[in-house]
C-alpha positions as a LaTeX table, in Angstrom:
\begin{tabular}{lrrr}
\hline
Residue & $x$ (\AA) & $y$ (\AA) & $z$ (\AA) \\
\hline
Unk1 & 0.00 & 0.00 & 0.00 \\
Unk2 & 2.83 & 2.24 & $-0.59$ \\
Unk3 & 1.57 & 4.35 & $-3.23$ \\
Unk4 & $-2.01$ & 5.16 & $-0.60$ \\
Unk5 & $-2.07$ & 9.00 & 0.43 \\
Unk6 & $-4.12$ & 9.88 & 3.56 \\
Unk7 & $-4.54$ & 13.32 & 4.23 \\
Unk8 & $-6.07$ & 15.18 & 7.39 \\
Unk9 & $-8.14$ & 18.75 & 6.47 \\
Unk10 & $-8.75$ & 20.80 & 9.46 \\
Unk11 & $-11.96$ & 19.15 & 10.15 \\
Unk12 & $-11.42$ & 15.63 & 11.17 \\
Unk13 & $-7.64$ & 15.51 & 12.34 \\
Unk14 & $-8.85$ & 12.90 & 14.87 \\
Unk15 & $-11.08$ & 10.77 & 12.58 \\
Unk16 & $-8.55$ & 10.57 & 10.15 \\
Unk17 & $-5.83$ & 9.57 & 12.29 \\
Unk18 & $-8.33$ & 7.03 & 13.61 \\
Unk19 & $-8.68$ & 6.10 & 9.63 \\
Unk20 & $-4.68$ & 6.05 & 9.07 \\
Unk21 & $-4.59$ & 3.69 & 12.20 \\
Unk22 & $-6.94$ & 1.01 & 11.33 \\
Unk23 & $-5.45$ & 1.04 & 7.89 \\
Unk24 & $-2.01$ & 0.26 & 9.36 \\
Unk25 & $-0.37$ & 3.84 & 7.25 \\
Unk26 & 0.92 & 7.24 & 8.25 \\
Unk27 & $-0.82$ & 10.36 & 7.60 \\
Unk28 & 0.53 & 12.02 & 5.25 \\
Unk29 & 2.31 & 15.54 & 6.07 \\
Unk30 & 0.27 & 18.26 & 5.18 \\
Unk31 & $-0.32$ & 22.00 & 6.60 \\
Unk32 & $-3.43$ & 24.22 & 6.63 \\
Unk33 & $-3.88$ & 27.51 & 8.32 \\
Unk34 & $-6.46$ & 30.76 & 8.43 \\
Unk35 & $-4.69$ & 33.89 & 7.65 \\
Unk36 & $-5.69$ & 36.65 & 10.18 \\
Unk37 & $-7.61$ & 38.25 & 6.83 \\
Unk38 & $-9.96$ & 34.89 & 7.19 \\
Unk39 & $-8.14$ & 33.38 & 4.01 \\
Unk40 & $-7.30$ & 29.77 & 3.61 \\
Unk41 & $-4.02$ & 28.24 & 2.68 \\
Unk42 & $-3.36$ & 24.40 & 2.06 \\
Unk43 & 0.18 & 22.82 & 1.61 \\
Unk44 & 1.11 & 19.28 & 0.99 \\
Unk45 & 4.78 & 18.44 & 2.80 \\
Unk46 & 5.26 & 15.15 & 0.94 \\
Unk47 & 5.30 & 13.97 & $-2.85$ \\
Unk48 & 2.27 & 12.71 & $-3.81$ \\
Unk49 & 2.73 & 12.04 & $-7.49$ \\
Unk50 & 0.96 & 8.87 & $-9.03$ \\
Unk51 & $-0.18$ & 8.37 & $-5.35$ \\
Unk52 & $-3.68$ & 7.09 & $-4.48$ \\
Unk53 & $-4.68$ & 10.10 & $-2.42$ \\
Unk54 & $-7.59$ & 10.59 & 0.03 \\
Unk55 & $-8.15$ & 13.90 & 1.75 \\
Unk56 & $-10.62$ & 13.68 & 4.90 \\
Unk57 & $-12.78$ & 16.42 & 5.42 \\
Unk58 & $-16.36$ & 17.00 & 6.58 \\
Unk59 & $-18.72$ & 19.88 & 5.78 \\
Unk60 & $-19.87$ & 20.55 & 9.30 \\
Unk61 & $-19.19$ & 23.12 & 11.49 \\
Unk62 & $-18.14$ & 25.98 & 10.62 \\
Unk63 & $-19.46$ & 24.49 & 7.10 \\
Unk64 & $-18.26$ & 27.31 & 4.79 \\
Unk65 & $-14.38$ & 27.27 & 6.01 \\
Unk66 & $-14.87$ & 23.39 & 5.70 \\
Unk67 & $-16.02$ & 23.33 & 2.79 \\
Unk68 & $-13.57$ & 25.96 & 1.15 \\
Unk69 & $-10.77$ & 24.32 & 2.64 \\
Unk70 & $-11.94$ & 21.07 & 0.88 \\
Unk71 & $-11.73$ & 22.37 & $-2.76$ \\
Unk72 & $-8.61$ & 23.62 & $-1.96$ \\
Unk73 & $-7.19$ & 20.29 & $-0.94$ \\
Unk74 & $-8.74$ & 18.67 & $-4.15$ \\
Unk75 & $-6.72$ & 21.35 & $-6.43$ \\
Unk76 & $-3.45$ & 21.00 & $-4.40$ \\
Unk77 & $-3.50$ & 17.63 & $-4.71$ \\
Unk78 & $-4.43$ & 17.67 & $-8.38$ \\
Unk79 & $-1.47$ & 20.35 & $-8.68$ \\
Unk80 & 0.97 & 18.13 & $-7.65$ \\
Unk81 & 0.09 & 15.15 & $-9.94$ \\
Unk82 & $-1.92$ & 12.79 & $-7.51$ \\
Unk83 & $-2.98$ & 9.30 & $-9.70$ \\
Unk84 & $-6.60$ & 9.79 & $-7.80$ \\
Unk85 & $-8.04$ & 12.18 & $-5.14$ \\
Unk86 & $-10.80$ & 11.05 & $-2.99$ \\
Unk87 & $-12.99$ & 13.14 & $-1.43$ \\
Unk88 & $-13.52$ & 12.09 & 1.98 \\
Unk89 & $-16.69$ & 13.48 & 3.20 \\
Unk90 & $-17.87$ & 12.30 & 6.75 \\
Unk91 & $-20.07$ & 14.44 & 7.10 \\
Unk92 & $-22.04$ & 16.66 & 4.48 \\
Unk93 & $-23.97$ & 19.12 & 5.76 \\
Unk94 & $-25.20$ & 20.93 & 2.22 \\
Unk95 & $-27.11$ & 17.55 & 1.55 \\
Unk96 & $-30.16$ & 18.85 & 3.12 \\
Unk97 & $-30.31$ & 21.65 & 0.66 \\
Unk98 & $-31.59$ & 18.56 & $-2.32$ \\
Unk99 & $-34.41$ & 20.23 & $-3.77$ \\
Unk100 & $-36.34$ & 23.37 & $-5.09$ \\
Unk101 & $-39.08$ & 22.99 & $-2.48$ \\
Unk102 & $-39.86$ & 26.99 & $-2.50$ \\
Unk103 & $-39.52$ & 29.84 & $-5.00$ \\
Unk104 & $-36.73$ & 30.84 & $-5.75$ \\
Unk105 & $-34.44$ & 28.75 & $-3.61$ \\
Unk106 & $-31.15$ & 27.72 & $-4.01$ \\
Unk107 & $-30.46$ & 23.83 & $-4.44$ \\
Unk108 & $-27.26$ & 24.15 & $-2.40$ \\
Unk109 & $-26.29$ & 20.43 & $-2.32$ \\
Unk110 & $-25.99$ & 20.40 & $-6.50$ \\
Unk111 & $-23.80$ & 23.88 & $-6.12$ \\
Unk112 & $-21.23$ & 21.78 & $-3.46$ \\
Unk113 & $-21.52$ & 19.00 & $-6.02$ \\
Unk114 & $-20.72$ & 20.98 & $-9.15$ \\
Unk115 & $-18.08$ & 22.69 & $-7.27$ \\
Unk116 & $-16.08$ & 19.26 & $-5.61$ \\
Unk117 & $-15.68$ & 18.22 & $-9.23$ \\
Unk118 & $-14.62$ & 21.48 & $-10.70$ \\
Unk119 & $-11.86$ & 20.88 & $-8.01$ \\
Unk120 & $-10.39$ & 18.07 & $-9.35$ \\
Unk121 & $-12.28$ & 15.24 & $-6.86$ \\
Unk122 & $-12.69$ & 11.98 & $-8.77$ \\
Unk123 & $-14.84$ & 10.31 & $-6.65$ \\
Unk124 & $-16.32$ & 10.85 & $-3.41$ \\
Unk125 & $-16.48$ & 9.30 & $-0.14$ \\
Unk126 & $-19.55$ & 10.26 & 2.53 \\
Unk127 & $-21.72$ & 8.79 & 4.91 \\
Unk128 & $-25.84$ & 8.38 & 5.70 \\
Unk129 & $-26.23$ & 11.00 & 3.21 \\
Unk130 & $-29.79$ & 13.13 & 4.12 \\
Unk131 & $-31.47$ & 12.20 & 0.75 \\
Unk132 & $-29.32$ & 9.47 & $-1.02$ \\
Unk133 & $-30.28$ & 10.18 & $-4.44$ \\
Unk134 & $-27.78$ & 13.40 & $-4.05$ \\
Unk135 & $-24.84$ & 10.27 & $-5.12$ \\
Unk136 & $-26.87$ & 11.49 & $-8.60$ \\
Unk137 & $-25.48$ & 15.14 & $-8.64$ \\
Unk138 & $-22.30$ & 14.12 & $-8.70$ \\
Unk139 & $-20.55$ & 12.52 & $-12.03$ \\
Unk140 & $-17.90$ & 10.93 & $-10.74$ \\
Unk141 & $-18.49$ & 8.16 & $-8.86$ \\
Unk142 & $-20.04$ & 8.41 & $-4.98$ \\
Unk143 & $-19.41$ & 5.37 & $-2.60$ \\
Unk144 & $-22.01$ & 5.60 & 0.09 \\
Unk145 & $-21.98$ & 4.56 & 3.75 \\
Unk146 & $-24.31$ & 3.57 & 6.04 \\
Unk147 & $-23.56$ & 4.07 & 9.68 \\
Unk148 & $-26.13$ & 1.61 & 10.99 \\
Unk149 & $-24.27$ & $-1.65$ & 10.93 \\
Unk150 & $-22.13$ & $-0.27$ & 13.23 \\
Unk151 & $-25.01$ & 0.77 & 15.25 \\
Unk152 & $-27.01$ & $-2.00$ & 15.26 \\
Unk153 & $-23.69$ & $-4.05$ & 16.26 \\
Unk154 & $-23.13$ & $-1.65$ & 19.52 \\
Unk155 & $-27.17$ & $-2.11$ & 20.22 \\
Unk156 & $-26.89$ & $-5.56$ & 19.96 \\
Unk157 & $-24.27$ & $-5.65$ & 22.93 \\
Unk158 & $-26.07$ & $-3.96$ & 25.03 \\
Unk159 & $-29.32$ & $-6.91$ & 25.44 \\
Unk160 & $-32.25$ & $-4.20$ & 25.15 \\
Unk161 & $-35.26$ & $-6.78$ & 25.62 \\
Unk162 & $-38.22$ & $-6.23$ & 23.46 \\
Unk163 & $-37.42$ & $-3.36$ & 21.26 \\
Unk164 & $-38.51$ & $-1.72$ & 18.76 \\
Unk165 & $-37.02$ & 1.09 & 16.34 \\
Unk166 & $-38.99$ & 4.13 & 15.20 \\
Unk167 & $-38.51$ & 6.48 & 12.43 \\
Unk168 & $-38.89$ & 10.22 & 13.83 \\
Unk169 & $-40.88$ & 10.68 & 10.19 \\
Unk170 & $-42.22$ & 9.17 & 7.16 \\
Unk171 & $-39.08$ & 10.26 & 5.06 \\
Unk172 & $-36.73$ & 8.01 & 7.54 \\
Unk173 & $-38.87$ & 5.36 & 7.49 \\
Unk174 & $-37.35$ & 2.91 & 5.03 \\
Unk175 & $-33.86$ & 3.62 & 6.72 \\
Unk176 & $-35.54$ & 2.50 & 9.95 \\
Unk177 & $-37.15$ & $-0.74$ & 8.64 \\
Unk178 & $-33.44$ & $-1.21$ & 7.97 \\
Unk179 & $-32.15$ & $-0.88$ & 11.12 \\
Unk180 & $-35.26$ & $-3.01$ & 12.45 \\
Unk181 & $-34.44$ & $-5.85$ & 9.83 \\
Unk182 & $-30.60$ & $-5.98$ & 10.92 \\
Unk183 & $-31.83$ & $-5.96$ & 14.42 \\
Unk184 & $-34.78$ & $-8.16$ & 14.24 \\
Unk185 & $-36.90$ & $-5.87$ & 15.44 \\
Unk186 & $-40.77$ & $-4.32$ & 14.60 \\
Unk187 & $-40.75$ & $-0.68$ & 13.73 \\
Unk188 & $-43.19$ & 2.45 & 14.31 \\
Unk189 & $-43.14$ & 5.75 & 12.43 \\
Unk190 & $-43.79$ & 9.12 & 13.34 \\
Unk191 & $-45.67$ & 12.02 & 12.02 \\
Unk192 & $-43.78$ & 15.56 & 12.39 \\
Unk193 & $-44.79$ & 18.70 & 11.08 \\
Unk194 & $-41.93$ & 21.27 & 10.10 \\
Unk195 & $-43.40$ & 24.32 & 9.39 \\
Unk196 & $-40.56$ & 27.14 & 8.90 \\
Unk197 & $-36.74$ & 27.22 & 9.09 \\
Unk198 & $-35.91$ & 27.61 & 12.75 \\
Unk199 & $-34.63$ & 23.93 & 13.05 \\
Unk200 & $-38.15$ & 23.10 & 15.27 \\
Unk201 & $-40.80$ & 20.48 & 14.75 \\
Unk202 & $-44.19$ & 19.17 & 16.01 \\
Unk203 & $-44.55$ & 15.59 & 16.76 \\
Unk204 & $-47.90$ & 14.90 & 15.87 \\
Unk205 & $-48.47$ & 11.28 & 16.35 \\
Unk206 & $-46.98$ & 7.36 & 15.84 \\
Unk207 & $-48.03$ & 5.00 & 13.45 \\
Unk208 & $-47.29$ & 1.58 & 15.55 \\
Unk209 & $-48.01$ & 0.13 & 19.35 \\
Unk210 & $-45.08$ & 0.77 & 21.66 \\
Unk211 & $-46.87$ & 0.07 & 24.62 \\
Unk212 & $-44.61$ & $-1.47$ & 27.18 \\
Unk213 & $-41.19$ & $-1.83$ & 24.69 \\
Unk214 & $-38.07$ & $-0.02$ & 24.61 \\
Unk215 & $-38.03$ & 2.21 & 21.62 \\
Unk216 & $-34.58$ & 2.70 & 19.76 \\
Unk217 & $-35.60$ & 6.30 & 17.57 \\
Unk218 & $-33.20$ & 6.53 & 14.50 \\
Unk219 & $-32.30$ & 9.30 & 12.45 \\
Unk220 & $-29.46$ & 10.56 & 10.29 \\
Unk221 & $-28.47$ & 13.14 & 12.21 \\
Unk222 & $-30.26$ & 16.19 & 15.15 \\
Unk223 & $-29.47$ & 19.98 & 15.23 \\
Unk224 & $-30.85$ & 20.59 & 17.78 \\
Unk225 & $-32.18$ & 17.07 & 19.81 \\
Unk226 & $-35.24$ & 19.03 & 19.81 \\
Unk227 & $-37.24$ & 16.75 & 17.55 \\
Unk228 & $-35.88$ & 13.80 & 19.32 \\
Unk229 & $-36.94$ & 15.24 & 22.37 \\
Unk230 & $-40.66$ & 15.75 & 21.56 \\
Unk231 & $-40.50$ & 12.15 & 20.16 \\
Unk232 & $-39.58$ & 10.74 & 23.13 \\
Unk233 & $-42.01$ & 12.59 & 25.32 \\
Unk234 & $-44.85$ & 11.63 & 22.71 \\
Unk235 & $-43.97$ & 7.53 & 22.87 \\
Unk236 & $-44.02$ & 7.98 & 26.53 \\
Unk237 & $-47.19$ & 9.08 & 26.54 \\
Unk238 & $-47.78$ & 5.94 & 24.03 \\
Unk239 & $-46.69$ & 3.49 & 26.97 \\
Unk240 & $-42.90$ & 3.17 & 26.20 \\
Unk241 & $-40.59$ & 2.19 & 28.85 \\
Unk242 & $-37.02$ & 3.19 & 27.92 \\
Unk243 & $-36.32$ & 5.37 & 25.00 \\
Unk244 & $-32.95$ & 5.64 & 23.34 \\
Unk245 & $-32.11$ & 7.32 & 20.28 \\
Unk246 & $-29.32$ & 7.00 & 17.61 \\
Unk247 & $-27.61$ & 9.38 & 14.99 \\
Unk248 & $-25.11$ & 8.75 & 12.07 \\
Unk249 & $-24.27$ & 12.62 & 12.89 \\
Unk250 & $-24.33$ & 14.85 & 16.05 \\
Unk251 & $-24.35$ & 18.07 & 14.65 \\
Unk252 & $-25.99$ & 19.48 & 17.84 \\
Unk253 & $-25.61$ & 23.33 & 18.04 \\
Unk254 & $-25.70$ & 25.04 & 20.91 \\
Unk255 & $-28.00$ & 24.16 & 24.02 \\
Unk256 & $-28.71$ & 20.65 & 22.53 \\
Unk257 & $-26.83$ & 18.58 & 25.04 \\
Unk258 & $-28.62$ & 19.97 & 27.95 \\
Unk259 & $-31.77$ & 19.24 & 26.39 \\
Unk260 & $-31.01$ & 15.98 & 25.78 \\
Unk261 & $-29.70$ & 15.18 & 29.30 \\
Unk262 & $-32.92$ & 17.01 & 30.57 \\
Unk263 & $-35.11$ & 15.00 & 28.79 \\
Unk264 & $-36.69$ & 11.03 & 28.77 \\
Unk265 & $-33.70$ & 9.94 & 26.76 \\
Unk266 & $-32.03$ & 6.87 & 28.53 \\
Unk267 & $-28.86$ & 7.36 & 26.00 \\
Unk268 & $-28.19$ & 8.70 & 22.70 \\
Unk269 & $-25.78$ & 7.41 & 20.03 \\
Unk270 & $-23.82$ & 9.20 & 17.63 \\
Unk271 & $-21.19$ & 8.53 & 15.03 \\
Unk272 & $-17.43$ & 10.69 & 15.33 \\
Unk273 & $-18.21$ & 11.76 & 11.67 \\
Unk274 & $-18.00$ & 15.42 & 13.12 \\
Unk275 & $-15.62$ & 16.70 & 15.48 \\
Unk276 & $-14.89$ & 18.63 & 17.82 \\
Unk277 & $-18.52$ & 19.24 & 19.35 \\
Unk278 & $-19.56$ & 22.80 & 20.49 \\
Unk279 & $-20.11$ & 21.95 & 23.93 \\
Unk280 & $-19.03$ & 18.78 & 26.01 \\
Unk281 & $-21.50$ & 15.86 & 25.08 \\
Unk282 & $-22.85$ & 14.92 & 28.80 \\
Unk283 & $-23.47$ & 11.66 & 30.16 \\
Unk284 & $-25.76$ & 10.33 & 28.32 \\
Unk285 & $-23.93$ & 10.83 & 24.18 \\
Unk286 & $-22.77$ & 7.93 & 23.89 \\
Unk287 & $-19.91$ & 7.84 & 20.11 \\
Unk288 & $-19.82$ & 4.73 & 18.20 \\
Unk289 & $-16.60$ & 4.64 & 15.79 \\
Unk290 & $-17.39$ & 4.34 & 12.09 \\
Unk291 & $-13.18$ & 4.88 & 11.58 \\
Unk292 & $-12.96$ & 1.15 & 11.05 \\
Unk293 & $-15.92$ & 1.44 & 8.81 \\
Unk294 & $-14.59$ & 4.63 & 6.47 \\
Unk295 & $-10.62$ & 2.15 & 6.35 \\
Unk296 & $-12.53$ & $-0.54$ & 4.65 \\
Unk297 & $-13.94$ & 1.57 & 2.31 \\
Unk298 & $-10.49$ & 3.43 & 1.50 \\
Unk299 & $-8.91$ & $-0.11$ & 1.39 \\
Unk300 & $-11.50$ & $-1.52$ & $-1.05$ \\
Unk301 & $-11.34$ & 1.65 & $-3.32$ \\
Unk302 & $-7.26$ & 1.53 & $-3.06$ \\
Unk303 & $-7.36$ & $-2.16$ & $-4.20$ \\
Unk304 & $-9.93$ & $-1.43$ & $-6.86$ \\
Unk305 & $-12.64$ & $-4.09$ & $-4.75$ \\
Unk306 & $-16.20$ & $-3.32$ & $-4.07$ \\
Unk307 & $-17.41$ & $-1.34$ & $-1.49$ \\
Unk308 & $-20.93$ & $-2.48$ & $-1.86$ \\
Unk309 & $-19.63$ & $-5.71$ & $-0.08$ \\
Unk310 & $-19.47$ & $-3.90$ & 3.40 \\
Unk311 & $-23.36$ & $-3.67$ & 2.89 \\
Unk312 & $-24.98$ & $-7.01$ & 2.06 \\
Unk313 & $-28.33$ & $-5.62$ & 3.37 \\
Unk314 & $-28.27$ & $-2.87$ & 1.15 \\
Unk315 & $-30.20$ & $-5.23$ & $-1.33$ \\
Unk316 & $-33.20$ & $-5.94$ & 0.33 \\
Unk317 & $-33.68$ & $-2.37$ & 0.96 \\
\hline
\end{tabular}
């Protein structure tokens, strides 16, 4: 694997020395820093010509330095002759923005898209995408992730008698009849109502009898835990016992740990797709590692093998 290139951005140092570690490689050198002006400069230390390079980088917090910074790994690596540059993407935060679903609205995700391959990116690397037919924008190839066998493993561990796993909305719900199939499981749905842009919504009802199960909600990621909050207080009032909740990302802004650990939440578990968190996560965030997950991938794509091996579920979906 001597001609593999791992590269850190800003955004994940940790994660992608987690990567570099399963994978049994170094990082590979490389320097970033924000002028006092705000601009961004990028500098590989180490040769990377005819190298199989992958730069890891999420588009979370603060999304538009991420991002930026991101292109500008793509072109330095292009610059200096890299065979291949991956895009890895643990996190991508502009997916939500899929669609003209108002007047004269922006469809944001297509604009990162359209802007990662003007880069130089040829192909792309990203997890539990919001709405997976985004791979589609792109036209280079996408290799998609799914955190949730790595979930489901960590639930399994953990005994939970008579469970079942509920989709905070219609939209999640065939993701969550994946999670229950993996599991074993039955699985409920919920209705939520989203009316505006201030990152709230109004748990109307569930579709499903949790009377007197532990409830496992699933999502792709919370903002704000607020949804999962009213969730949980909603299937308690449906005759749940314990409620936990997992997330492929923990985006939580500011304020959302405390309302988690205030609320009926037993635990919640996220994915280290973003880092660092705004505030300290509390007793009751539990991270599950996907690093092992995102070194298979890398390995497969290095070696030219299929990544849609690491998903033999993915099929019956």
């Amino acid at each position: 694997m001597g001609d593999l290139a791992i590269l850190a951005g800003s955004g994940n140092p940790g994660f992608a020395q987690r990567i570099s570690e399963c994978l049994g490689v170094s990082l590979t050198p490389c320097q970033a820093q924000v002028f006092s002006e705000g601009n961004v400069f990028v500098r590989v230390l180490e040769n990377v010509r005819g190298r199989d390079c992958f730069v890891v980088q999420g588009v979370h917090r603060p999304v538009n330095d991420n991002f930026v910074e991101l292109l500008f790994w793509i072109d330095a690596l292009k610059r200096a002759s890299a065979a291949q540059v991956t895009a890895v993407i643990p996190y991508f935060s502009y997916a939500k923005g899929d669609k003209k679903d108002e007047p004269r609205v922006s469809i944001r995700a297509r604009v990162c898209a359209d802007a990662i391959e003007a880069a130089g990116a040829d192909r792309v690397l990203t997890m539990d995408l919001h709405s997976p037919q985004i791979q589609g924008f792109f036209s280079v190839p996408v290799d998609h992730l799914y955190a949730r066998q790595a979930i489901c493993d960590h639930i399994r561990t953990l005994n939970i008698p008579n469970l079942v796993i509920c989709s905070p909305d219609v939209g999640f719900a065939k993701s969550a009849s994946a999670f229950a199939n993996l599991l074993g499981v039955p699985v409920v749905i919920g209705n939520k109502q989203r009316k505006d842009h201030t990152e709230t919504a109004q748990v109307l009802e569930v579709i499903g009898d949790v009377e007197g199960c532990n409830v496992l909600m699933v999502d792709d990621f919370t903002i704000t835990g607020g949804s999962m909050v009213s969730m949980a207080e909603v299937l308690k009032a449906r005759g749940a016992r314990d409620i936990y909740a997992a997330v492929s990302h923990g985006v939580l802004s500011r304020g959302a740990v405390a309302r988690i650990e205030n609320s009926v939440i037993r635990r919640m578990f996220m994915t280290d797709t973003i880092e660092p968190a705004m505030e300290p996560l509390g007793s009751r965030i539990e991270i599950i590692s996907v690093a092992p997950l995102f070194a298979q991938a890398i390995y497969s794509i290095h070696r030219r093998t299929s990544v849609s091996m690491l998903f033999p579920d993915v099929k019956s979906l």
